[in-house]
Structures are given as structure tokens and as C-alpha cells.
PDB file of N, CA, C and O in Angstrom:
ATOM      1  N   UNK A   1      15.035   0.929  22.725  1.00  0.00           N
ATOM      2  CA  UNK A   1      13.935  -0.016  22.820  1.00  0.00           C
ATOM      3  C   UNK A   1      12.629   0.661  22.385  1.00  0.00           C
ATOM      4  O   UNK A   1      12.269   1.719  22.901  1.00  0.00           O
ATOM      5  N   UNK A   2      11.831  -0.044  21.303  1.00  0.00           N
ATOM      6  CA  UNK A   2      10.561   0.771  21.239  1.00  0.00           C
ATOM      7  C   UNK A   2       9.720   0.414  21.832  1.00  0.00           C
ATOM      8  O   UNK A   2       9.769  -0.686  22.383  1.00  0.00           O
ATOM      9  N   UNK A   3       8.677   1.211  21.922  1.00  0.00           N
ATOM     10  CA  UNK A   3       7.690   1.092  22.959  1.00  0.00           C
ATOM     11  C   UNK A   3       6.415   0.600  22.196  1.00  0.00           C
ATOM     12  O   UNK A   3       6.612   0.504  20.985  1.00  0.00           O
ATOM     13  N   UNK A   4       5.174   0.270  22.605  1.00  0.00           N
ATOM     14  CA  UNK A   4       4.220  -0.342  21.994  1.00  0.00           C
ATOM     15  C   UNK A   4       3.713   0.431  20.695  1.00  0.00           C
ATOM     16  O   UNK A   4       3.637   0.035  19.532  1.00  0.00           O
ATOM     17  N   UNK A   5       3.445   1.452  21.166  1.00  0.00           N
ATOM     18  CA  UNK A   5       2.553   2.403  20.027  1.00  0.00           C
ATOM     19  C   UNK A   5       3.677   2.330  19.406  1.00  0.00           C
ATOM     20  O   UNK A   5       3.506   1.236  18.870  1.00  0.00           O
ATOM     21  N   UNK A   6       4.694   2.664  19.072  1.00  0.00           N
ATOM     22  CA  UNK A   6       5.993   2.820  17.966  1.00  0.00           C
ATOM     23  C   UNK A   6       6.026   1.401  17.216  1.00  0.00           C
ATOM     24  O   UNK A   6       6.571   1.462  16.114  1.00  0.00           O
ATOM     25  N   UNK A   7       5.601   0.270  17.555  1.00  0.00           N
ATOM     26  CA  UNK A   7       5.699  -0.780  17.290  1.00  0.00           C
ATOM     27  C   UNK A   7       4.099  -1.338  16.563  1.00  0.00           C
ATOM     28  O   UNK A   7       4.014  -2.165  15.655  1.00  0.00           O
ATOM     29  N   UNK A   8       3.124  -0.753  17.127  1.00  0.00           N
ATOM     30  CA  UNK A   8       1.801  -0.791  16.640  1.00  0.00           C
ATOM     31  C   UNK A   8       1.726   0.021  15.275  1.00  0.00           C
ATOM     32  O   UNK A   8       1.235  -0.450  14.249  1.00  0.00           O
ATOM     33  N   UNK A   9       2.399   1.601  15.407  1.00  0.00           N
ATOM     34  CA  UNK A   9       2.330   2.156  14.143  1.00  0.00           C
ATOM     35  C   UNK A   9       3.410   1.429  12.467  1.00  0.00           C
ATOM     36  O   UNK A   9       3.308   1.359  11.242  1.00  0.00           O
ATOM     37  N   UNK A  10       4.289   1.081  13.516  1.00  0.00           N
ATOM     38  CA  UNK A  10       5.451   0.367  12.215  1.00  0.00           C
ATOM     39  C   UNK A  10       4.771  -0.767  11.363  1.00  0.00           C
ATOM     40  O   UNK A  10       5.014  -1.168  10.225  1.00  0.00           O
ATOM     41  N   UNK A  11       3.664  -1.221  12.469  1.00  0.00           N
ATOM     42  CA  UNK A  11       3.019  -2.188  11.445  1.00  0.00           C
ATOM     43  C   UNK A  11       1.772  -1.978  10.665  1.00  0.00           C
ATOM     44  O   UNK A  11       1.556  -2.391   9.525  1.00  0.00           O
ATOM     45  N   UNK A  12       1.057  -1.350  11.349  1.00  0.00           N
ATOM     46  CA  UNK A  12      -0.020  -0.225  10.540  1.00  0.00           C
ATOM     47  C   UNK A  12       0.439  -0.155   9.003  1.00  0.00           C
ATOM     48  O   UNK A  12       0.038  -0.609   7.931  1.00  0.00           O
ATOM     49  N   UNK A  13       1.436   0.612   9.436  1.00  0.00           N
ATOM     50  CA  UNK A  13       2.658   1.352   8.389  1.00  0.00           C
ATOM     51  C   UNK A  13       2.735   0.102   7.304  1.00  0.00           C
ATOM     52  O   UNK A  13       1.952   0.169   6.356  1.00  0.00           O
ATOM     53  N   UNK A  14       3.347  -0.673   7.358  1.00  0.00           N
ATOM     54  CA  UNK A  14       3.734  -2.377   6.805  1.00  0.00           C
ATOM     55  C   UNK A  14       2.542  -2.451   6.217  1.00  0.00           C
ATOM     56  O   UNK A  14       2.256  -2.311   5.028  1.00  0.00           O
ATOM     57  N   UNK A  15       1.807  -2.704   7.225  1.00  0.00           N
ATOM     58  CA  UNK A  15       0.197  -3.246   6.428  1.00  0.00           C
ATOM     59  C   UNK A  15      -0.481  -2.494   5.033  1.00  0.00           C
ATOM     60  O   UNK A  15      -0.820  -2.979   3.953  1.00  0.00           O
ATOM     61  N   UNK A  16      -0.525  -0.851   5.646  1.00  0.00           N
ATOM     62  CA  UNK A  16      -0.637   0.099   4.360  1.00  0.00           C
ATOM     63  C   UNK A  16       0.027  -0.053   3.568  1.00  0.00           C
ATOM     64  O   UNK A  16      -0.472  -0.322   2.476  1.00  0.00           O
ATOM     65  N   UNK A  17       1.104   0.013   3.658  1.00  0.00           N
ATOM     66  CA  UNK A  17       2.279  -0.017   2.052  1.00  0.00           C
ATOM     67  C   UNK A  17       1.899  -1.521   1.469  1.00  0.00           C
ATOM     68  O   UNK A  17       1.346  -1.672   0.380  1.00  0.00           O
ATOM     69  N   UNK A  18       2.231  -2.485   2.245  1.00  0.00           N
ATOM     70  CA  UNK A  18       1.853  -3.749   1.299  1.00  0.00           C
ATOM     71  C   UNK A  18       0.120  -4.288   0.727  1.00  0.00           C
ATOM     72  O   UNK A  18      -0.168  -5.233  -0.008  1.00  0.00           O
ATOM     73  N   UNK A  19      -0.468  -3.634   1.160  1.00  0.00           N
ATOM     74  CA  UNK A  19      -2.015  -3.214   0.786  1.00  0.00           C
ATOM     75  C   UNK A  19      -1.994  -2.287  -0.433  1.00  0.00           C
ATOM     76  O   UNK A  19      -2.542  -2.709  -1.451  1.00  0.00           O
ATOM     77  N   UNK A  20      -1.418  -1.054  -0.454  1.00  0.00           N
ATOM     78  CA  UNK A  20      -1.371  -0.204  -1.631  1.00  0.00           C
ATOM     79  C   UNK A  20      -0.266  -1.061  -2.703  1.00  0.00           C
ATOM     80  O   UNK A  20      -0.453  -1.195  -3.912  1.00  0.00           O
ATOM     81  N   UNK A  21       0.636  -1.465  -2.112  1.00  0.00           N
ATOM     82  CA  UNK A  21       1.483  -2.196  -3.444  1.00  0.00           C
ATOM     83  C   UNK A  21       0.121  -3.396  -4.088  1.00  0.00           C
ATOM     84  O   UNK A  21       0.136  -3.586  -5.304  1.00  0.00           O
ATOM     85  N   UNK A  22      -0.567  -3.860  -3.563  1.00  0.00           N
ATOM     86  CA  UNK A  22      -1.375  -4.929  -4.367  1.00  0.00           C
ATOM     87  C   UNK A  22      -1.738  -4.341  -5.415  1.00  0.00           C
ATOM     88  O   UNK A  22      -1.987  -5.039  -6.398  1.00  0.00           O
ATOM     89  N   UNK A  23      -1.827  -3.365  -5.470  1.00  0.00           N
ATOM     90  CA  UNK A  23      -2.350  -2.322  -6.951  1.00  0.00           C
ATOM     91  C   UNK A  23      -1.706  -2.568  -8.032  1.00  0.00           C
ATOM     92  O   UNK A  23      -0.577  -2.199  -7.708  1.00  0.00           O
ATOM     93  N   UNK A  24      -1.627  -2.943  -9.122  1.00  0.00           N
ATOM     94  CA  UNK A  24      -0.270  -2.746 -10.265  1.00  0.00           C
ATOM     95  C   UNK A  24       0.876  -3.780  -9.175  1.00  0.00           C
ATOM     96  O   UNK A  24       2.060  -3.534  -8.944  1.00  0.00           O
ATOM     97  N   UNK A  25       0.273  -4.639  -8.794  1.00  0.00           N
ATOM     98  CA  UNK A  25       1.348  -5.825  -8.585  1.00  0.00           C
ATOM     99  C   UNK A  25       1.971  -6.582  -9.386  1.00  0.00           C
ATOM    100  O   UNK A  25       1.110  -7.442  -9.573  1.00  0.00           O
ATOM    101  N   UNK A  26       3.152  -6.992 -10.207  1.00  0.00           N
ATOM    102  CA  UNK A  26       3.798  -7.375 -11.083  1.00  0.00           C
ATOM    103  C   UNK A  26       3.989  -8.630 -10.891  1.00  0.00           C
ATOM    104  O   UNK A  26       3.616  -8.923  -9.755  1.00  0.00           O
ATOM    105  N   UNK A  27       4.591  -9.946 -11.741  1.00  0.00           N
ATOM    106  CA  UNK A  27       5.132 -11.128 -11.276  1.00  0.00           C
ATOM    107  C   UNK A  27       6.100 -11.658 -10.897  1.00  0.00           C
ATOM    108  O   UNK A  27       6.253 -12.821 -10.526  1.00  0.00           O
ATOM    109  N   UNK A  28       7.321 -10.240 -11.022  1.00  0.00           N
ATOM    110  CA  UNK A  28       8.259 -10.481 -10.311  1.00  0.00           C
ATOM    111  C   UNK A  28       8.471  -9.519  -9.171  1.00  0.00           C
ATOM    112  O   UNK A  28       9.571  -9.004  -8.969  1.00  0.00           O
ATOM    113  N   UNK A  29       7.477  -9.294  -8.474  1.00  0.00           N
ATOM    114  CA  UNK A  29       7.431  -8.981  -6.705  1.00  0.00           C
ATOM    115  C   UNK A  29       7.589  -7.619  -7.307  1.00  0.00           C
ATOM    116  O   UNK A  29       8.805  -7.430  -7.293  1.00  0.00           O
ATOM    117  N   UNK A  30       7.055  -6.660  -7.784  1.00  0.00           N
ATOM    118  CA  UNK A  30       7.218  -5.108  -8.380  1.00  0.00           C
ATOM    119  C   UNK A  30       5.837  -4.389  -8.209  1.00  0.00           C
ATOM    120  O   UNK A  30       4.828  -4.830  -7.658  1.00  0.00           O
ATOM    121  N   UNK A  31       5.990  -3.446  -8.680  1.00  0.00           N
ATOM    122  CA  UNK A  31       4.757  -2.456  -8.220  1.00  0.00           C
ATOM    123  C   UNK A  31       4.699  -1.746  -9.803  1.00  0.00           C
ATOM    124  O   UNK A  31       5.707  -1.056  -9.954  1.00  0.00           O
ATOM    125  N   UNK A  32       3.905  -1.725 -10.883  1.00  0.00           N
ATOM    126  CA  UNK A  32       3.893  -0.478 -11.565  1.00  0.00           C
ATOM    127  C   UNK A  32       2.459   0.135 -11.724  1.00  0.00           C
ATOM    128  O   UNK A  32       1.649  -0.760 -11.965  1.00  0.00           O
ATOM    129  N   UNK A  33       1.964   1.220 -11.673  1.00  0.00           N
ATOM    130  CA  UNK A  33       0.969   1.798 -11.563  1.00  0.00           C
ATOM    131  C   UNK A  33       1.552   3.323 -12.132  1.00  0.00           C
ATOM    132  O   UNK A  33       2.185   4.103 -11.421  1.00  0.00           O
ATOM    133  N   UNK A  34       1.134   3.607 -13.813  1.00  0.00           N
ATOM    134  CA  UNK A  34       1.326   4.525 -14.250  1.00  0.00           C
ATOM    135  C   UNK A  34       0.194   5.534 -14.202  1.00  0.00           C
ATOM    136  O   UNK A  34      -0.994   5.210 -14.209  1.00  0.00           O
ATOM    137  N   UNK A  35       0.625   6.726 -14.154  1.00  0.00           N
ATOM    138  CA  UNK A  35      -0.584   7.539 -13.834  1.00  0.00           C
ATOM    139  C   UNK A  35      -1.781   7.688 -14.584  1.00  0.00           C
ATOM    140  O   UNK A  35      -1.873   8.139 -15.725  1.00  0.00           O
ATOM    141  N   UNK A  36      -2.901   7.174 -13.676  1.00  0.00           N
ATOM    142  CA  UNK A  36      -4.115   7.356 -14.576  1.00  0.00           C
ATOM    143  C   UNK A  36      -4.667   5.845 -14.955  1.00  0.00           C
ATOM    144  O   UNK A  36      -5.845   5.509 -15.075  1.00  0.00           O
ATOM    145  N   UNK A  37      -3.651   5.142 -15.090  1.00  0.00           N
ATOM    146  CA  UNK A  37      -4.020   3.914 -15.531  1.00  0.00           C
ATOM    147  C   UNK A  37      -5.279   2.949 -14.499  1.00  0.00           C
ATOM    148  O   UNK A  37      -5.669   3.433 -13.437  1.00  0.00           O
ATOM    149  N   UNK A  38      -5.673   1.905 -14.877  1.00  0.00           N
ATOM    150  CA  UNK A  38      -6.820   0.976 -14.142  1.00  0.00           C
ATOM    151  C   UNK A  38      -5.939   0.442 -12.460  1.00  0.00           C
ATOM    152  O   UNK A  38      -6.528   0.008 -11.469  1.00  0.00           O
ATOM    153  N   UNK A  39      -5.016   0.574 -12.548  1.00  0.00           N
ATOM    154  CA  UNK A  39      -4.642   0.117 -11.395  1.00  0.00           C
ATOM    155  C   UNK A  39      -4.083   1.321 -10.575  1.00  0.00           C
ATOM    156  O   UNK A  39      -3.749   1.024  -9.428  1.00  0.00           O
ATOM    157  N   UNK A  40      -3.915   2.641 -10.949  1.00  0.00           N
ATOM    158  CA  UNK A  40      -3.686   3.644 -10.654  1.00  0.00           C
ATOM    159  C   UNK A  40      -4.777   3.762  -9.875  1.00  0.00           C
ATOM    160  O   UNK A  40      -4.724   3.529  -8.667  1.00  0.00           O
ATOM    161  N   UNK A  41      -5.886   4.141 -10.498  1.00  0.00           N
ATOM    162  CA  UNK A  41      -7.366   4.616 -10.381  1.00  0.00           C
ATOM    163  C   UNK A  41      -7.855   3.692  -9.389  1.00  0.00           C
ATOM    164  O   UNK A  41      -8.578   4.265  -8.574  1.00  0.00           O
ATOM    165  N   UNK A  42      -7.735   2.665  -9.214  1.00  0.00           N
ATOM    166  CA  UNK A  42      -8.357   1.360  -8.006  1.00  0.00           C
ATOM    167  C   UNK A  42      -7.559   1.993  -6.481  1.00  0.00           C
ATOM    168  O   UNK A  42      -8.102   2.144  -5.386  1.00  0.00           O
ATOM    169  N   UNK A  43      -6.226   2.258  -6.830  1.00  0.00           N
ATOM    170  CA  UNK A  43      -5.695   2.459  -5.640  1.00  0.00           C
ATOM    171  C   UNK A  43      -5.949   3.935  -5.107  1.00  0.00           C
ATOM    172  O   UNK A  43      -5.999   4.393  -3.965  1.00  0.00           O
ATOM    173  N   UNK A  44      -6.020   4.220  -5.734  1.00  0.00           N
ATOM    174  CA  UNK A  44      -6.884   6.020  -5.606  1.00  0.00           C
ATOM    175  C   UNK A  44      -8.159   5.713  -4.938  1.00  0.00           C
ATOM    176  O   UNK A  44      -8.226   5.933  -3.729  1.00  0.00           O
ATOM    177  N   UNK A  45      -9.235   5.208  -5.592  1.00  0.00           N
ATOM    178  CA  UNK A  45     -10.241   4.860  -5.047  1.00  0.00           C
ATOM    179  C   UNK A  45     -10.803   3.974  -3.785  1.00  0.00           C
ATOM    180  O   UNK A  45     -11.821   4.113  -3.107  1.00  0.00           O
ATOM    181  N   UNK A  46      -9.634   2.911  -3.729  1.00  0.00           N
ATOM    182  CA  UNK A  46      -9.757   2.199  -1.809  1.00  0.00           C
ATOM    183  C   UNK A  46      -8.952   2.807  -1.230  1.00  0.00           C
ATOM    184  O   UNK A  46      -8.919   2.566  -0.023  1.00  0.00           O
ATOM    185  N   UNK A  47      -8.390   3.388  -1.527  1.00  0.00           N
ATOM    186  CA  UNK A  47      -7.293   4.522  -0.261  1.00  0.00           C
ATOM    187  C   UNK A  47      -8.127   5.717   0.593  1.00  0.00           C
ATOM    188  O   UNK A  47      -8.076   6.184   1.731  1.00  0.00           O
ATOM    189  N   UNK A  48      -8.872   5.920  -0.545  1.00  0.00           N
ATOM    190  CA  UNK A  48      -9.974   7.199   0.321  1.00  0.00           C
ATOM    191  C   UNK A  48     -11.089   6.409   1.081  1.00  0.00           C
ATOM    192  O   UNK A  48     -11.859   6.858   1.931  1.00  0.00           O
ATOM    193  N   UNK A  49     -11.010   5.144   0.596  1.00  0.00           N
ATOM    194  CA  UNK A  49     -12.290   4.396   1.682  1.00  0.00           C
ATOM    195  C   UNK A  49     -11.683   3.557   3.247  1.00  0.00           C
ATOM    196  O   UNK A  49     -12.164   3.233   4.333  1.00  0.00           O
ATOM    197  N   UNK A  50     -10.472   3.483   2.602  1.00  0.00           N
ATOM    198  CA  UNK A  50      -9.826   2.613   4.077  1.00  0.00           C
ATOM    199  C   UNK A  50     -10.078   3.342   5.123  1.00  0.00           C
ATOM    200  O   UNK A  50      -9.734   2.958   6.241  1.00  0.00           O
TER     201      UNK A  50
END
């Protein structure tokens, strides 16, 4: 059984990853963000501000 905080962080967790996937979001539900590129560089840049 998990306990709250284990359950608070899993979604934290959720929230971050599907926040950084908005970056280089594709139209069929994908992620590409090649290095360096404009959507690379965006997610680089709100990751150090979150």
C-alpha cells in the first residue's frame, strides 16, 4: 500500500514528464526534440525556471 508522499511524488513525477513532453510534441501522441533544435532549447530553458 503506498503511502501519501509516495503517491504525491508519483504525480509530481506524471506532471513533470507530461509538461517536458509538450516540447517537440508530435501529432501522433510522440515526443521529438533533436538536439539543439527550437524545441530542444524551450525545454532546456523552462526546466531551469520551474
Amino acid at each position: 500500500m503506498m503511502d501519501q508522499a509516495s503517491t504525491t511524488l508519483k504525480d509530481d513525477l506524471r506532471q513533470s514528464i507530461n509538461w517536458l513532453a509538450s516540447f517537440g510534441k508530435t501529432e501522433n501522441g510522440g515526443v521529438t526534440r533533436l538536439l539543439y533544435d527550437e524545441a530542444w532549447q524551450q525545454a532546456q530553458q523552462r526546466s531551469h525556471r520551474k
